[in-house]
LUMNUVEX-699901 format. One record per atom (N, C-alpha, C, O): residue number from 1; residue in three letters; atom name; x, y, z. Coordinates in Angstrom, 2 decimals. Layout:
   seq   type   atom        px        py        pz
   NUM    ALA     CA         X         Y         Z
...
//
This chain:
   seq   type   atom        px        py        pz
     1    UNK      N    136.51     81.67    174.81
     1    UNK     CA    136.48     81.26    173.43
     1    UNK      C    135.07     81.03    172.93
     1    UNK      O    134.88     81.01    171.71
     2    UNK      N    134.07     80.85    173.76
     2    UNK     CA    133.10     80.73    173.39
     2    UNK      C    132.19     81.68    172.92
     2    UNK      O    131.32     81.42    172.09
     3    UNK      N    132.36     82.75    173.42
     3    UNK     CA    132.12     84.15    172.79
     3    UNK      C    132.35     84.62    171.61
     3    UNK      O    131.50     85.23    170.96
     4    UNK      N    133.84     84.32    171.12
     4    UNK     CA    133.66     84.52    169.57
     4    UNK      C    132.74     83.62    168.87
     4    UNK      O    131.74     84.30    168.67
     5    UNK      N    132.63     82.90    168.57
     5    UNK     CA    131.75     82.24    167.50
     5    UNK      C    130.15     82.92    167.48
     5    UNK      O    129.47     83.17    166.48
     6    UNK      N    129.79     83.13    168.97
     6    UNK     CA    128.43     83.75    169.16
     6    UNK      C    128.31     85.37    168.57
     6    UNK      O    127.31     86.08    168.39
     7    UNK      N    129.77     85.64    168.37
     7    UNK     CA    129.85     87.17    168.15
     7    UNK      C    129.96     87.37    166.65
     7    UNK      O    129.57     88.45    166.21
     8    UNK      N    130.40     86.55    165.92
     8    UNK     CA    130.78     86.50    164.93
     8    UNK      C    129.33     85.98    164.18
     8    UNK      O    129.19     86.32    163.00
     9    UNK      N    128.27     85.15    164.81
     9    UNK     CA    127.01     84.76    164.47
     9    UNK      C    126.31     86.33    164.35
     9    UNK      O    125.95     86.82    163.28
    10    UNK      N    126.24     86.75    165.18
    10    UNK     CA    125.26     88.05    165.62
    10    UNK      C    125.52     89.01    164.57
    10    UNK      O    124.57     89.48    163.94
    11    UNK      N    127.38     89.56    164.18
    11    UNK     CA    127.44     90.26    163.47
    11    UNK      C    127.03     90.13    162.34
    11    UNK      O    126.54     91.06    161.71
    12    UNK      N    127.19     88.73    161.79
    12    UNK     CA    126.66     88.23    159.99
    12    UNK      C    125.23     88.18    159.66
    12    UNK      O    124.79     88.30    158.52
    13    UNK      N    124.20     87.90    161.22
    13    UNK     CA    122.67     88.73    160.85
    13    UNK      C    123.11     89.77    160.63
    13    UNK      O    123.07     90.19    159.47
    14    UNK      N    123.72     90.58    161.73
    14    UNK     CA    123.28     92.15    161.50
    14    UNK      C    123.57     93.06    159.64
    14    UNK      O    123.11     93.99    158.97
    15    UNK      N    124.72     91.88    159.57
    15    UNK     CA    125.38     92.68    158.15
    15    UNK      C    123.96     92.22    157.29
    15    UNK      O    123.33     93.06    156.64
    16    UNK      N    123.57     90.79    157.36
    16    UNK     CA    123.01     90.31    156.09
    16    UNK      C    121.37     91.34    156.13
    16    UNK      O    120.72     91.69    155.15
    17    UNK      N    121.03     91.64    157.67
    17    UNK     CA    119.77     92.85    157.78
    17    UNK      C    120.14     93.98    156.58
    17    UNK      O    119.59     94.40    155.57
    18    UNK      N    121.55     94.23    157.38
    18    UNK     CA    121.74     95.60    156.57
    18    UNK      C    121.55     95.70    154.87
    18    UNK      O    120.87     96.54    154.27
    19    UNK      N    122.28     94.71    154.35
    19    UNK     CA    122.66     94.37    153.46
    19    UNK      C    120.97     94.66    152.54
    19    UNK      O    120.85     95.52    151.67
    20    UNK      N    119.59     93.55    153.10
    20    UNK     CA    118.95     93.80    152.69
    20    UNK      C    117.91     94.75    152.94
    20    UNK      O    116.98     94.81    152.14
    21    UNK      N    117.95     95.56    154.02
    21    UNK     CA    117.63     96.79    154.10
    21    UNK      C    117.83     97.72    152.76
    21    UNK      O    117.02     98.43    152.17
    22    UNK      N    119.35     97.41    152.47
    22    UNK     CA    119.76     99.06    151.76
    22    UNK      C    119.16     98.00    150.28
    22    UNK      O    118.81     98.74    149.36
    23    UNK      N    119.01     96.66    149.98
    23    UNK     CA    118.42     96.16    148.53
    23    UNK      C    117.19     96.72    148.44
    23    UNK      O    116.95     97.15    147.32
    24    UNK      N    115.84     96.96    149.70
    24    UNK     CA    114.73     96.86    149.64
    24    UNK      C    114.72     98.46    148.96
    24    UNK      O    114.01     98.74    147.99
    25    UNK      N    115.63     99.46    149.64
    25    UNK     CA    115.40    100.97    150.04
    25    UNK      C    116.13    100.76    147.97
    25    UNK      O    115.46    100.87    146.94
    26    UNK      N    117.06    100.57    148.05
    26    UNK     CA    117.69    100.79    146.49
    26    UNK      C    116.14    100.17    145.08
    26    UNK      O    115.77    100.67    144.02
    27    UNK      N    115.70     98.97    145.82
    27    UNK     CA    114.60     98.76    144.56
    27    UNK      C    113.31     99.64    144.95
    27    UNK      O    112.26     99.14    144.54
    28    UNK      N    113.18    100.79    145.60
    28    UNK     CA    111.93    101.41    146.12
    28    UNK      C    112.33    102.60    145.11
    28    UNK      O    111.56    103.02    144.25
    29    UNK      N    113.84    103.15    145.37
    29    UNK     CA    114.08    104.34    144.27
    29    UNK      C    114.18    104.37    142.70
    29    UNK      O    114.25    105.21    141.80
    30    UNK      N    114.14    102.57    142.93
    30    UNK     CA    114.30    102.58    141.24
    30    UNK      C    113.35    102.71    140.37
    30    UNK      O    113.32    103.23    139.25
    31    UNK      N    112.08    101.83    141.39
    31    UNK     CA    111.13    101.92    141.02
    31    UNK      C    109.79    103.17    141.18
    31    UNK      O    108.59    103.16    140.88
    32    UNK      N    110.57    104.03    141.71
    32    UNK     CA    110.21    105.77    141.74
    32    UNK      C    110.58    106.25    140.53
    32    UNK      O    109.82    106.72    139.69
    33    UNK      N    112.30    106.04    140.40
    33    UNK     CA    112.38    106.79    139.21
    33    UNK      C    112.06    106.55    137.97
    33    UNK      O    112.08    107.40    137.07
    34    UNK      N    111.57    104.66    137.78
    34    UNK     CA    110.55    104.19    136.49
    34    UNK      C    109.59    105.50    136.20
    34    UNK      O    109.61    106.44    135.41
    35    UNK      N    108.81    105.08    137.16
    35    UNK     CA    107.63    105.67    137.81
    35    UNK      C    107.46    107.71    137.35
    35    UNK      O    106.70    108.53    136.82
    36    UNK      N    108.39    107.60    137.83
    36    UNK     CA    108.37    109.41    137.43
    36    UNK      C    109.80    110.06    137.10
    36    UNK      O    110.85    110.38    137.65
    37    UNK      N    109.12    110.03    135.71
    37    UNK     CA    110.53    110.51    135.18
    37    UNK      C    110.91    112.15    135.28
    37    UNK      O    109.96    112.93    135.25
    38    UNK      N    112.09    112.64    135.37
    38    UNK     CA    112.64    113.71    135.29
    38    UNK      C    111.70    115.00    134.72
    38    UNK      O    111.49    115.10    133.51
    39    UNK      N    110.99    116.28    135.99
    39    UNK     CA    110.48    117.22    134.84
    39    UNK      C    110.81    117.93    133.83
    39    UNK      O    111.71    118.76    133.71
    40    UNK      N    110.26    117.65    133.32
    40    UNK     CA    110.46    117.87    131.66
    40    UNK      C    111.24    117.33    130.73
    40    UNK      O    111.49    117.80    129.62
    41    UNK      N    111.82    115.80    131.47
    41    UNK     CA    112.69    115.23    130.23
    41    UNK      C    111.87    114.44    129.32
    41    UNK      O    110.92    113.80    129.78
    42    UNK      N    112.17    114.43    127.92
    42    UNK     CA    111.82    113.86    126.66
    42    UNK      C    110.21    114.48    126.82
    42    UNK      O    109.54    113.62    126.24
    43    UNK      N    109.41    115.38    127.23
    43    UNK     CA    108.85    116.17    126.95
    43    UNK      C    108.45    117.04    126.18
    43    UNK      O    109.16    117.97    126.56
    44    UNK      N    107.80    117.48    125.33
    44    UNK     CA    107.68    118.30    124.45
    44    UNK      C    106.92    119.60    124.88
    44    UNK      O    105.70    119.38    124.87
    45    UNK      N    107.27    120.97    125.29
    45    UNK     CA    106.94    122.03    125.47
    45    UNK      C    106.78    122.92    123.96
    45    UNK      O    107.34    122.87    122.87
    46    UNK      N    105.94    123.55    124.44
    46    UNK     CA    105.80    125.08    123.33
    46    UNK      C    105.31    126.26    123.75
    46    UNK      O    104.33    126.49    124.47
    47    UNK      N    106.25    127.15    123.12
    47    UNK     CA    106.00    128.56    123.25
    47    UNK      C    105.85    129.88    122.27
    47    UNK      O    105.41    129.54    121.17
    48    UNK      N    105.99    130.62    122.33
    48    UNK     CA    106.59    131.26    121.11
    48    UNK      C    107.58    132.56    121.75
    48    UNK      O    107.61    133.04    122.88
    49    UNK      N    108.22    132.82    120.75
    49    UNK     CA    109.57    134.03    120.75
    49    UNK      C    109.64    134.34    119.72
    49    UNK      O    108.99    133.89    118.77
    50    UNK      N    110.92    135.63    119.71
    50    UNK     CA    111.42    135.97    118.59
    50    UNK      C    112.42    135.56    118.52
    50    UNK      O    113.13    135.33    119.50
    51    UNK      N    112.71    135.38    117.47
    51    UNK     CA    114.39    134.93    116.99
    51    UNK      C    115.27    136.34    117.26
    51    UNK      O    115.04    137.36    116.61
    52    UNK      N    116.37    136.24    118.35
    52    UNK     CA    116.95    137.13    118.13
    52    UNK      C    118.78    137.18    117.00
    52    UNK      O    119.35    138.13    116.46
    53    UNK      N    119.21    135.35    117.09
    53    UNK     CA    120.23    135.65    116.24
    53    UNK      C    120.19    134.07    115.98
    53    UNK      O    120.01    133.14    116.78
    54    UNK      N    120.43    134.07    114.53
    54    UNK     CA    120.60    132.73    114.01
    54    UNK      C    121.94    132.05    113.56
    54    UNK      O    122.26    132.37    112.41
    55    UNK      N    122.89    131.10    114.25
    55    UNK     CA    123.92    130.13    113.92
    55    UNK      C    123.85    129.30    113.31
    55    UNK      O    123.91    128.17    113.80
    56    UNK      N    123.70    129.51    111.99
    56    UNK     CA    123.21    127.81    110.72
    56    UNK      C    124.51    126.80    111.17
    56    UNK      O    124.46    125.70    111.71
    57    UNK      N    125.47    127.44    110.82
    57    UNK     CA    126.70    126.73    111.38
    57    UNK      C    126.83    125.72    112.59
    57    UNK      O    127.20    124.54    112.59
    58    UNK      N    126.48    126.41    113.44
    58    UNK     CA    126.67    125.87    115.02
    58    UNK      C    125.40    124.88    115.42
    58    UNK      O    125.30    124.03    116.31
    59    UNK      N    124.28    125.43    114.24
    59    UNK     CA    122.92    124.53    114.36
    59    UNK      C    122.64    125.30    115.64
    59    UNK      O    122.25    124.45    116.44
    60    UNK      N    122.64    126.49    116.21
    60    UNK     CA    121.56    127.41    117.11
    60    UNK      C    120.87    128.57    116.70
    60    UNK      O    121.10    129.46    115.88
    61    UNK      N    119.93    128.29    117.52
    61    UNK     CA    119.23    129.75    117.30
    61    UNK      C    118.61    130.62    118.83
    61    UNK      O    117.79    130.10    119.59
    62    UNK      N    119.00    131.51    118.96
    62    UNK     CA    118.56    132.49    120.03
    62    UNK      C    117.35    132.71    119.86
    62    UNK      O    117.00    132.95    118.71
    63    UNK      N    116.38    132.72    120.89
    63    UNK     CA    115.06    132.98    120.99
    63    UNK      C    114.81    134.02    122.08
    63    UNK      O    115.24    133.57    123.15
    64    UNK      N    114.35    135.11    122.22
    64    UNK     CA    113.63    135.44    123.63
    64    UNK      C    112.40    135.24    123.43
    64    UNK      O    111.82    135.83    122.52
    65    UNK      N    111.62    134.19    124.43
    65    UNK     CA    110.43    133.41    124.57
    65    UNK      C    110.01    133.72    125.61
    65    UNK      O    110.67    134.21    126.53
    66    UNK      N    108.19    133.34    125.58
    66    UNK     CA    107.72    133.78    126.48
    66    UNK      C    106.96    132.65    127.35
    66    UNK      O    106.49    131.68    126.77
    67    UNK      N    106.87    132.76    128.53
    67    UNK     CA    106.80    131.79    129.71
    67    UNK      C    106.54    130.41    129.14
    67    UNK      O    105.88    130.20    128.12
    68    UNK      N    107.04    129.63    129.79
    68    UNK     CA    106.80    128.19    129.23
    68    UNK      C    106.22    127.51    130.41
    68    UNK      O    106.73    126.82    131.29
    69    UNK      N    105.11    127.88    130.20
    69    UNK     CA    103.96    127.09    131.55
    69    UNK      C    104.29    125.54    132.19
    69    UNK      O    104.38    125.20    133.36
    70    UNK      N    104.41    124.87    131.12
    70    UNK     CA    104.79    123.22    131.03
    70    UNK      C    106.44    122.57    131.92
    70    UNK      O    106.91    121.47    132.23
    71    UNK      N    106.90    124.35    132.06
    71    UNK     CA    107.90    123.73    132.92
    71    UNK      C    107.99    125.02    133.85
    71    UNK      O    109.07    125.05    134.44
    72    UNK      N    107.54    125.59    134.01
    72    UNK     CA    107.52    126.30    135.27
    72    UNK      C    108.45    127.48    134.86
    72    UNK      O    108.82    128.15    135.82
    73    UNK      N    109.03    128.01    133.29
    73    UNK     CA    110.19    129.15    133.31
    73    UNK      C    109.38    130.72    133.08
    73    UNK      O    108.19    130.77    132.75
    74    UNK      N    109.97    131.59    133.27
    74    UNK     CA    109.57    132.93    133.04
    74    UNK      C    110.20    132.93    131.82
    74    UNK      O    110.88    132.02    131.35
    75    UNK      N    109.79    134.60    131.05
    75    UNK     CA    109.72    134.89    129.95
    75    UNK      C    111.36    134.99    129.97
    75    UNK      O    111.76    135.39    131.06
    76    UNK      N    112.57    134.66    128.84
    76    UNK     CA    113.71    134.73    128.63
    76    UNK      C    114.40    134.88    127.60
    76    UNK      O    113.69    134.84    126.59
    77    UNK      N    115.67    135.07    127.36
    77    UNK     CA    116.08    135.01    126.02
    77    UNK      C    117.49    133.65    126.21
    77    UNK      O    118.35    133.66    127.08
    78    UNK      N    117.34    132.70    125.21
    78    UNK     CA    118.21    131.79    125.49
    78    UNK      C    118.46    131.01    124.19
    78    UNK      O    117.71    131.37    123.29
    79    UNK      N    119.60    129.75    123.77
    79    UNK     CA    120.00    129.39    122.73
    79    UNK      C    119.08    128.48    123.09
    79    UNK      O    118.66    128.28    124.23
    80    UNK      N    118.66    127.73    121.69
    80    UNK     CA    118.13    126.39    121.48
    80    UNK      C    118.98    125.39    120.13
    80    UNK      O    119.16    125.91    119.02
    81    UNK      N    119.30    124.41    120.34
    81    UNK     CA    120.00    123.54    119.27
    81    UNK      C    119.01    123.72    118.42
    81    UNK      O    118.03    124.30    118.88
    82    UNK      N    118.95    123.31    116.98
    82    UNK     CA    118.46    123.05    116.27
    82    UNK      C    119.01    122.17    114.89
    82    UNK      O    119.53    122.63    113.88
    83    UNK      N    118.65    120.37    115.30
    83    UNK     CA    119.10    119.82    114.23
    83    UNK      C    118.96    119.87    113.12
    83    UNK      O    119.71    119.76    112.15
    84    UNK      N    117.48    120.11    113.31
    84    UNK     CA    116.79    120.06    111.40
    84    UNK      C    117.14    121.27    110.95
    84    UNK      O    116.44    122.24    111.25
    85    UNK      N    118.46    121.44    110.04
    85    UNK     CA    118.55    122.93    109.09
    85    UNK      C    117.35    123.29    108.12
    85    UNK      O    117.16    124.44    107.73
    86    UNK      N    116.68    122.36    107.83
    86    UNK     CA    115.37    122.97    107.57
    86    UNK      C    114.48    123.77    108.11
    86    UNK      O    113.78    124.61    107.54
    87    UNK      N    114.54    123.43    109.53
    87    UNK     CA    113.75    124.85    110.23
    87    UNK      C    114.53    126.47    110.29
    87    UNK      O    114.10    127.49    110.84
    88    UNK      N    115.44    126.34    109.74
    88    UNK     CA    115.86    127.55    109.83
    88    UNK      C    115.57    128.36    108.50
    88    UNK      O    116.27    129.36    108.39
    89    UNK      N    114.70    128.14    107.48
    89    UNK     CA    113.89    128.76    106.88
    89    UNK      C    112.96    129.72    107.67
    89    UNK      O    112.50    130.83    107.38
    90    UNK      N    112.86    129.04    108.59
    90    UNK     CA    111.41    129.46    109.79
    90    UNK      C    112.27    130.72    110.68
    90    UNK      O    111.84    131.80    111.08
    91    UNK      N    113.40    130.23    110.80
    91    UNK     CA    113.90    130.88    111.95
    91    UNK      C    114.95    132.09    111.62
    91    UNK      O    116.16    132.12    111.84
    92    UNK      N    113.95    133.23    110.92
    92    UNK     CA    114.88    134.36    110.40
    92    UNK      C    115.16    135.49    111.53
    92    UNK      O    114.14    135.69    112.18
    93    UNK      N    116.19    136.24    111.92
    93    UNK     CA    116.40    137.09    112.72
    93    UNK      C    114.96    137.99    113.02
    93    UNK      O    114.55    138.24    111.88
    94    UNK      N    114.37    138.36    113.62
    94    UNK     CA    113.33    139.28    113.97
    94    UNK      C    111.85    138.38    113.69
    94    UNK      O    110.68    138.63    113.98
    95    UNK      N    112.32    137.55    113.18
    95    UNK     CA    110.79    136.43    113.39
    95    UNK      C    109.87    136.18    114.24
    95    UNK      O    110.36    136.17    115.37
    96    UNK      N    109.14    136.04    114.24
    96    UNK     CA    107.71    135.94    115.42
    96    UNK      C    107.40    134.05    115.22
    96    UNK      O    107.00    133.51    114.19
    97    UNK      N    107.68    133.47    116.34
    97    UNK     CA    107.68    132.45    116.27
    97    UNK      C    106.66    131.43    117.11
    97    UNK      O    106.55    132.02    118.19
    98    UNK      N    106.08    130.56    117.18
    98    UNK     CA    105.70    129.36    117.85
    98    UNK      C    106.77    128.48    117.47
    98    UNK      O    107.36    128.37    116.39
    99    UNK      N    106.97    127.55    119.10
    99    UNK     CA    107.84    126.45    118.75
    99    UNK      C    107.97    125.53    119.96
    99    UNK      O    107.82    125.85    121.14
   100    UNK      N    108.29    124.28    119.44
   100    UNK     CA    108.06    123.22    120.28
   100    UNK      C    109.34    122.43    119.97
   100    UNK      O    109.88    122.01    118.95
   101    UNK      N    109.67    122.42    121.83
   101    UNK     CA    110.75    121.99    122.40
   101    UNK      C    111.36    121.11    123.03
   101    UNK      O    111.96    122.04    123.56
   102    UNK      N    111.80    120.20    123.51
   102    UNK     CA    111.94    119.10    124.31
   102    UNK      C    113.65    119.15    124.87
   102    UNK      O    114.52    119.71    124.20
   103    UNK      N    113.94    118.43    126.27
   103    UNK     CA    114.81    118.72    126.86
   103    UNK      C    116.02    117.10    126.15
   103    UNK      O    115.51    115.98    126.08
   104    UNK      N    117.23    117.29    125.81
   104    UNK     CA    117.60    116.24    125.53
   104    UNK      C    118.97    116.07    126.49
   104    UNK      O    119.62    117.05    126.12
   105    UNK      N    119.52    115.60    127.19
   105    UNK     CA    120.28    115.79    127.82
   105    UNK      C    120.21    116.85    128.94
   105    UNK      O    119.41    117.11    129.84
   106    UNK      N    121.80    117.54    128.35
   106    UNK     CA    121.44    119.31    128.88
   106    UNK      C    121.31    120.50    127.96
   106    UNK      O    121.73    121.64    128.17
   107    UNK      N    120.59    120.01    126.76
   107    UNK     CA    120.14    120.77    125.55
   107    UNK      C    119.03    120.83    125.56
   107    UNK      O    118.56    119.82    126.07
   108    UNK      N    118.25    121.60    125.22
   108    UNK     CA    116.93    122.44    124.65
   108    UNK      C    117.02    122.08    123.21
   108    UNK      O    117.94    122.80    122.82
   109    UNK      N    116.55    121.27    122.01
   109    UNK     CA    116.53    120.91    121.01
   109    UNK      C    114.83    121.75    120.83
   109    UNK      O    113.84    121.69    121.56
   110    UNK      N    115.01    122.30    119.90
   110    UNK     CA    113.80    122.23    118.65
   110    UNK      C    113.32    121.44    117.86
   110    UNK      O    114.03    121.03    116.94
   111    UNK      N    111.67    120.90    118.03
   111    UNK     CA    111.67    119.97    117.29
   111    UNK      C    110.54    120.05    115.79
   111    UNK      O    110.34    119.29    114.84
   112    UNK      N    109.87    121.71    116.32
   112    UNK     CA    108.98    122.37    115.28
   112    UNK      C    108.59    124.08    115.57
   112    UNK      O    108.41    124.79    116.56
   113    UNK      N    108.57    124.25    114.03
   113    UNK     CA    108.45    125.66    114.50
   113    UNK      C    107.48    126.27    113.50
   113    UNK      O    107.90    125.99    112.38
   114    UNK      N    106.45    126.94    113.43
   114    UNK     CA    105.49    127.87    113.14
   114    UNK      C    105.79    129.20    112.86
   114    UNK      O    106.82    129.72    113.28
   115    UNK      N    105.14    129.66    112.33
   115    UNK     CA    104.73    131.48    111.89
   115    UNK      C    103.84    131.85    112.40
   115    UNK      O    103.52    130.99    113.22
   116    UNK      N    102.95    132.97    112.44
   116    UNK     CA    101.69    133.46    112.91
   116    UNK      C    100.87    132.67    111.87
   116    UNK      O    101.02    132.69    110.65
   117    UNK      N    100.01    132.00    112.58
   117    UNK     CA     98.70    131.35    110.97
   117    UNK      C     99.04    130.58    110.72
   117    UNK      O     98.10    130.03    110.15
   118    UNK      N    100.23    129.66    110.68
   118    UNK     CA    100.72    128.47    110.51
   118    UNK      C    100.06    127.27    111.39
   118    UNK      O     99.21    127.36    112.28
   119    UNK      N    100.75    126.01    110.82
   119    UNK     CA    100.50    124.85    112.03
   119    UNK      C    101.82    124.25    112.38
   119    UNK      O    102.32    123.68    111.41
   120    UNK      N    102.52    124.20    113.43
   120    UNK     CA    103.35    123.59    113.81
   120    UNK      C    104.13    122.84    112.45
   120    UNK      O    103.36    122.23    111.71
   121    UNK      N    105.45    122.85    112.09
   121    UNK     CA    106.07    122.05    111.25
   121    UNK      C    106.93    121.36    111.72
   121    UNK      O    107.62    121.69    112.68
   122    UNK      N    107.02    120.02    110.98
   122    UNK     CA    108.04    119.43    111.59
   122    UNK      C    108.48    118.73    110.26
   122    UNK      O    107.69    117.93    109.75
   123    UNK      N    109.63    118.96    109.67
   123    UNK     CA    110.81    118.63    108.69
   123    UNK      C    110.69    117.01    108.95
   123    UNK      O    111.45    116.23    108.38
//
Protein backbone atom coordinates (compact mmCIF):
# COMPACT_ATOMS: atom_id res chain seq x y z
CA UNK A 1 0.00 0.00 0.00
CA UNK A 2 2.68 2.10 0.32
CA UNK A 3 3.59 2.22 -3.17
CA UNK A 4 0.57 3.75 -4.38
CA UNK A 5 0.69 7.05 -2.90
CA UNK A 6 4.53 7.25 -4.03
CA UNK A 7 3.23 6.32 -7.52
CA UNK A 8 0.58 8.46 -7.77
CA UNK A 9 3.19 11.43 -6.43
CA UNK A 10 5.69 10.67 -9.33
CA UNK A 11 2.99 10.50 -11.95
CA UNK A 12 1.41 14.19 -11.06
CA UNK A 13 5.23 15.67 -11.49
CA UNK A 14 5.53 13.91 -14.54
CA UNK A 15 2.00 15.17 -15.91
CA UNK A 16 2.49 18.75 -14.37
CA UNK A 17 6.42 18.62 -16.46
CA UNK A 18 4.47 17.70 -19.34
CA UNK A 19 1.82 19.92 -19.03
CA UNK A 20 4.36 22.79 -18.88
CA UNK A 21 6.61 21.65 -21.40
CA UNK A 22 3.84 21.65 -24.15
CA UNK A 23 2.77 25.69 -22.38
CA UNK A 24 6.49 26.75 -22.91
CA UNK A 25 6.69 24.97 -26.69
CA UNK A 26 2.81 26.46 -27.43
CA UNK A 27 4.01 30.26 -26.20
CA UNK A 28 7.40 29.88 -28.42
CA UNK A 29 4.98 29.30 -31.65
CA UNK A 30 2.87 32.00 -30.83
CA UNK A 31 5.26 34.15 -30.43
CA UNK A 32 6.91 33.09 -33.95
CA UNK A 33 3.85 33.55 -35.55
CA UNK A 34 3.49 37.40 -33.95
CA UNK A 35 6.81 37.65 -35.12
CA UNK A 36 6.47 36.53 -38.77
CA UNK A 37 3.59 36.75 -40.37
CA UNK A 38 2.32 34.61 -43.29
CA UNK A 39 4.28 35.26 -46.88
CA UNK A 40 2.60 37.56 -48.42
CA UNK A 41 -0.36 38.10 -46.20
CA UNK A 42 -1.81 41.74 -45.97
CA UNK A 43 1.07 42.59 -48.25
CA UNK A 44 0.90 44.63 -51.07
CA UNK A 45 2.55 43.28 -54.37
CA UNK A 46 2.68 44.77 -57.96
CA UNK A 47 2.91 43.80 -61.30
CA UNK A 48 1.57 44.41 -64.48
CA UNK A 49 -0.72 42.24 -67.08
CA UNK A 50 -3.20 42.36 -69.47
CA UNK A 51 -6.65 42.17 -68.79
CA UNK A 52 -7.84 39.25 -70.42
CA UNK A 53 -11.77 39.24 -69.40
CA UNK A 54 -13.69 41.53 -67.24
CA UNK A 55 -16.79 40.40 -64.61
CA UNK A 56 -18.29 43.90 -63.36
CA UNK A 57 -20.92 41.68 -61.96
CA UNK A 58 -18.97 39.10 -60.08
CA UNK A 59 -16.44 42.11 -59.18
CA UNK A 60 -13.42 39.99 -61.21
CA UNK A 61 -11.11 40.55 -63.50
CA UNK A 62 -8.69 38.08 -65.36
CA UNK A 63 -5.22 39.21 -65.73
CA UNK A 64 -2.26 37.32 -67.39
CA UNK A 65 0.63 38.96 -65.33
CA UNK A 66 3.97 38.93 -65.27
CA UNK A 67 6.27 37.47 -62.47
CA UNK A 68 5.55 38.80 -59.17
CA UNK A 69 9.04 38.91 -57.60
CA UNK A 70 7.57 39.87 -54.01
CA UNK A 71 6.15 36.48 -53.79
CA UNK A 72 8.10 34.20 -55.58
CA UNK A 73 5.17 33.44 -58.74
CA UNK A 74 6.01 33.00 -62.46
CA UNK A 75 4.40 34.79 -65.22
CA UNK A 76 0.38 33.58 -65.26
CA UNK A 77 -2.98 34.17 -66.16
CA UNK A 78 -5.43 34.23 -63.13
CA UNK A 79 -8.75 35.99 -61.54
CA UNK A 80 -8.30 38.83 -59.13
CA UNK A 81 -11.42 40.23 -56.96
CA UNK A 82 -11.90 43.57 -57.43
CA UNK A 83 -13.98 45.65 -54.91
CA UNK A 84 -13.64 49.10 -56.07
CA UNK A 85 -16.01 49.13 -59.40
CA UNK A 86 -14.25 52.12 -60.04
CA UNK A 87 -11.19 50.47 -61.14
CA UNK A 88 -12.81 48.86 -63.74
CA UNK A 89 -12.68 51.96 -65.85
CA UNK A 90 -8.94 50.93 -65.80
CA UNK A 91 -9.59 47.45 -66.41
CA UNK A 92 -10.81 47.17 -70.13
CA UNK A 93 -10.42 43.77 -71.99
CA UNK A 94 -6.92 43.98 -73.88
CA UNK A 95 -5.53 46.62 -71.45
CA UNK A 96 -1.94 46.94 -70.55
CA UNK A 97 -1.87 47.23 -66.96
CA UNK A 98 0.24 47.95 -63.65
CA UNK A 99 -1.39 46.80 -60.50
CA UNK A 100 -1.11 46.35 -56.96
CA UNK A 101 -2.29 43.49 -55.04
CA UNK A 102 -2.56 42.10 -51.65
CA UNK A 103 -3.53 38.58 -50.41
CA UNK A 104 -6.88 38.68 -48.28
CA UNK A 105 -7.86 35.50 -47.05
CA UNK A 106 -7.77 33.07 -50.06
CA UNK A 107 -8.37 36.01 -52.48
CA UNK A 108 -6.03 38.10 -54.50
CA UNK A 109 -7.94 41.56 -54.11
CA UNK A 110 -6.85 44.60 -56.19
CA UNK A 111 -6.16 47.47 -54.54
CA UNK A 112 -4.77 49.93 -57.55
CA UNK A 113 -4.36 49.97 -60.95
CA UNK A 114 -2.42 52.13 -63.61
CA UNK A 115 -2.03 52.58 -67.45
CA UNK A 116 1.28 52.99 -69.21
CA UNK A 117 2.38 56.76 -67.90
CA UNK A 118 0.11 56.74 -65.18
CA UNK A 119 0.67 56.64 -61.29
CA UNK A 120 -0.83 53.96 -59.43
CA UNK A 121 -4.69 54.81 -58.56
CA UNK A 122 -6.44 54.12 -55.86
CA UNK A 123 -10.43 55.00 -55.80
Amino acid sequence: MKKLPVSIFVLAGLSATATQAQQKMGDEANSDMAAKPAAGAQANHVTKGTVKKVDIKAGVVTLAHEPVKSLGWPGMTMGFKVPDKALFDKLTEGAQVEFEFRQIGKDYVIGAVKSPGQYLSRP
